[in-house]
C-alpha positions as CSV (number, residue, x, y, z in Angstrom):
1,X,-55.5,7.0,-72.7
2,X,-54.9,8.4,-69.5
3,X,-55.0,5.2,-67.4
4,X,-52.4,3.2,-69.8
5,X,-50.0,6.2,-68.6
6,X,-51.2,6.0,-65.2
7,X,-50.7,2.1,-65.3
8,X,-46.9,2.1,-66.9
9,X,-45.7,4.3,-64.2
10,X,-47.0,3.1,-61.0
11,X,-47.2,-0.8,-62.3
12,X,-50.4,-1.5,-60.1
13,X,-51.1,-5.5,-59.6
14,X,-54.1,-5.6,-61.6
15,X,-56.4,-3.3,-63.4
16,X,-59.8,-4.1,-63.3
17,X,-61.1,-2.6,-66.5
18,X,-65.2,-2.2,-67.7
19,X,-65.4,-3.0,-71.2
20,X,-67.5,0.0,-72.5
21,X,-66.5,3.0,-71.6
22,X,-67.4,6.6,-72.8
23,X,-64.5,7.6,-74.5
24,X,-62.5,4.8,-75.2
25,X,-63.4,1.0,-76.7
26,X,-62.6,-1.1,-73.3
27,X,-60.7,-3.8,-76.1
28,X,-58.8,-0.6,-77.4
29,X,-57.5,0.1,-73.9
30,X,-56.5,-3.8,-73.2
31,X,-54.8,-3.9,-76.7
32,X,-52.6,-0.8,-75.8
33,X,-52.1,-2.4,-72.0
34,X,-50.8,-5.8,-73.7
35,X,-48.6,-4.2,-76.0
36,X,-46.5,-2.3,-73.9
37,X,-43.4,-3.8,-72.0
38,X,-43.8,-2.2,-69.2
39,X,-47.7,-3.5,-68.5
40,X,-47.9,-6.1,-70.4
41,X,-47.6,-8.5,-67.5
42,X,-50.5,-6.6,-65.6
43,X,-53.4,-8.8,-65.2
44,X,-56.6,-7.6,-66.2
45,X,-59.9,-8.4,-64.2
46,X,-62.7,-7.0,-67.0
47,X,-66.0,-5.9,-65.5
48,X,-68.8,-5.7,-67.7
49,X,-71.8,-3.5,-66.5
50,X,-75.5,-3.4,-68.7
51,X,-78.0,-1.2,-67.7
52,X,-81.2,-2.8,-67.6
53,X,-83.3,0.2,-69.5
54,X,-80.9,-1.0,-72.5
């Protein structure tokens, strides 16, 4: 998970994180964020995006 990395070295103030991604399950990714020492004190603002043709 590229971001987590991304995230642990540069300590941004907040992520803002969309919940289904292509990849990656968006709760994965918050799960890894929280457990880590050095982000685990990063808020996260989750955005949530639904496609209407769904």
């Amino acid at each position: 998970m590229e971001g987590v990395k991304i995230a642990s070295e540069i300590h941004p103030n907040g992520i803002i994180l969309d919940l289904v991604l292509p990849d990656v399950n968006g709760a994965k990714v918050i799960k890894e964020i929280k457990t880590k020492p050095e982000t685990r004190n990063i808020p996260i603002h989750i955005l949530f995006v639904k496609d209407n043709d769904e």
